[in-house]
Backbone as CSV, one residue per row, in Angstrom:
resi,resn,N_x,N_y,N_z,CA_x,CA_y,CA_z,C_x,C_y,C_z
1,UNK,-110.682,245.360,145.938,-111.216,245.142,144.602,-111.802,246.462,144.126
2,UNK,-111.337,246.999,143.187,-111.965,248.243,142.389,-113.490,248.225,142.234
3,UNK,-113.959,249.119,141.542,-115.448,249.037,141.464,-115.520,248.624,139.518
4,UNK,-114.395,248.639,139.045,-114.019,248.137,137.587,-114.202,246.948,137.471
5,UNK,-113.836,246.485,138.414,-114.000,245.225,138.372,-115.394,244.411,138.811
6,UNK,-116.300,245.015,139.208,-117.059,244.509,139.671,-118.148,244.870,138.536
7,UNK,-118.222,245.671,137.810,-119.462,246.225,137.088,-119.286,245.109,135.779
8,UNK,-120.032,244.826,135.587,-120.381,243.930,133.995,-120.371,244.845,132.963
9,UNK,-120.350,244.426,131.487,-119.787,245.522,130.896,-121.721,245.227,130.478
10,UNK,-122.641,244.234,129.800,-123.536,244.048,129.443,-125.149,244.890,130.661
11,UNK,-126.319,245.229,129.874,-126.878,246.266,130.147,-128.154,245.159,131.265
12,UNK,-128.078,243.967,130.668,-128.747,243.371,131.453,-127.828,242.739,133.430
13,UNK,-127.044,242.545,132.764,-126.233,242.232,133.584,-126.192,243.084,134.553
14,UNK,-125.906,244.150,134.304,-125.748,245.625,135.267,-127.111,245.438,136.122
15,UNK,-128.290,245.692,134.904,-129.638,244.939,136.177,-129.817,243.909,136.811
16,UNK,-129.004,243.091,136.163,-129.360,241.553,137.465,-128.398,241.910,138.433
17,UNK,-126.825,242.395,138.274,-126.608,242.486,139.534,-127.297,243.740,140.803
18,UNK,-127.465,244.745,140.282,-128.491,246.102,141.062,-129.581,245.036,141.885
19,UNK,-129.985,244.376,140.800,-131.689,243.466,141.602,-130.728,242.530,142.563
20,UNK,-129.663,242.080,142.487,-129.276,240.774,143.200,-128.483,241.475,144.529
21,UNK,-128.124,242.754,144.534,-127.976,243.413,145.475,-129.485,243.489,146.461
22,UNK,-129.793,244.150,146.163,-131.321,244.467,146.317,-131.746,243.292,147.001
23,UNK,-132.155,241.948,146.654,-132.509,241.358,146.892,-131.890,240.397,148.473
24,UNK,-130.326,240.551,148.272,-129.597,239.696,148.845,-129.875,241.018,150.872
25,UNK,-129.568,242.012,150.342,-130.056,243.382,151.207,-131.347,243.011,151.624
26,UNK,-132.646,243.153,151.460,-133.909,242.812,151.429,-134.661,241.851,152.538
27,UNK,-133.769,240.607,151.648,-134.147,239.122,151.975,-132.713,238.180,152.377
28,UNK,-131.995,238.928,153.514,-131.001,238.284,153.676,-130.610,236.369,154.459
29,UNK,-131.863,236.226,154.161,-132.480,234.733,154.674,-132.222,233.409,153.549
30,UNK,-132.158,234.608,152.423,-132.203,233.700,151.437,-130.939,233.501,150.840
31,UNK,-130.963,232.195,150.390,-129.664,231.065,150.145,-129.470,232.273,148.347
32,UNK,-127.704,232.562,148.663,-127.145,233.667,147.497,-127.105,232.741,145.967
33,UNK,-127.346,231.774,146.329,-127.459,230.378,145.157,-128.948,231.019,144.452
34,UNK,-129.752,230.936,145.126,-131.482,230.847,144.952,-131.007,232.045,144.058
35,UNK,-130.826,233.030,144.580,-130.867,234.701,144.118,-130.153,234.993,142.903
36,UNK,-129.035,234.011,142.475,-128.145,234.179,141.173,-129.292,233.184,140.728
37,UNK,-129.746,232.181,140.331,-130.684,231.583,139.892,-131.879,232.143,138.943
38,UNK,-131.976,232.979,140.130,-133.731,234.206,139.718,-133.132,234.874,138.820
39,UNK,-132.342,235.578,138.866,-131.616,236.677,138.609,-131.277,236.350,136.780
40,UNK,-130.511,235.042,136.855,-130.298,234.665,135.468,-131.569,234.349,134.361
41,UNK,-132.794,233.821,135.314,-133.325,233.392,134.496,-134.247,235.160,134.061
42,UNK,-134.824,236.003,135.347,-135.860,237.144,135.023,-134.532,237.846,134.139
43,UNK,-133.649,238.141,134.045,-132.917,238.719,133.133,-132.598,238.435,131.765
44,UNK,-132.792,236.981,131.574,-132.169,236.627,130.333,-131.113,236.476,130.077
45,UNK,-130.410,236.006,131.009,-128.520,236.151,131.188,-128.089,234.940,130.154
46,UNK,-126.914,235.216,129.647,-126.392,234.327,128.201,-125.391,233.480,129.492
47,UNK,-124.925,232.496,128.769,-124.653,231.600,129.502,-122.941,231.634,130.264
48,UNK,-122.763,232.685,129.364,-121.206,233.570,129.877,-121.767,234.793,130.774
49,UNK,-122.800,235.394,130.737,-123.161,236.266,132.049,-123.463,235.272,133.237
50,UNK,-124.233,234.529,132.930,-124.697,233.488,134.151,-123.321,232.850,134.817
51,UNK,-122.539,232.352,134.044,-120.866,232.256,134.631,-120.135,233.266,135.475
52,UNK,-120.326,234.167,134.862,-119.910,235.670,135.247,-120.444,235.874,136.669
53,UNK,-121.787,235.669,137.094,-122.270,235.948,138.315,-121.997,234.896,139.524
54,UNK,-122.201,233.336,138.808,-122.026,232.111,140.072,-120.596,232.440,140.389
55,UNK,-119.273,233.049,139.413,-118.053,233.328,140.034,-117.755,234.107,140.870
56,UNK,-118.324,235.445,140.527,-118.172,236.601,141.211,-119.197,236.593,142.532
57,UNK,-120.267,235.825,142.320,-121.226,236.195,143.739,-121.413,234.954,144.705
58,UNK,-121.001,233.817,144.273,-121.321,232.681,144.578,-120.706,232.448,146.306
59,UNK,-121.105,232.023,147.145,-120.548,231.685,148.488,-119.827,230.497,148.863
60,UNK,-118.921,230.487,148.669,-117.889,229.153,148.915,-118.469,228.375,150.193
């Protein structure tokens, strides 16, 4: 997977995923559900970014 593909094009987005790195690195105890959760709400994520992340980060 390219790194094109992975970057969000939106400015918040770019920070929730940096923090959701960060976080998932950090606090690797914690359920990757919880962490897209935080992430959407301390960011302000629109409801097509918040989609954007449970797809791309979510753990089957």
């Amino acid at each position: 997977m390219s790194t094109e593909q992975l970057l969000p094009e939106g400015d918040s987005l770019r920070k929730a995923v940096k923090w959701m790195s960060t976080m998932c690195k950090e606090h690797p105890d914690r359920k990757r559900k919880d962490i897209i959760k935080e992430a959407e709400i301390r960011f302000d994520l629109s409801p097509k970014e918040c989609e954007f992340l449970e797809r791309k980060f979510s753990v089957s």
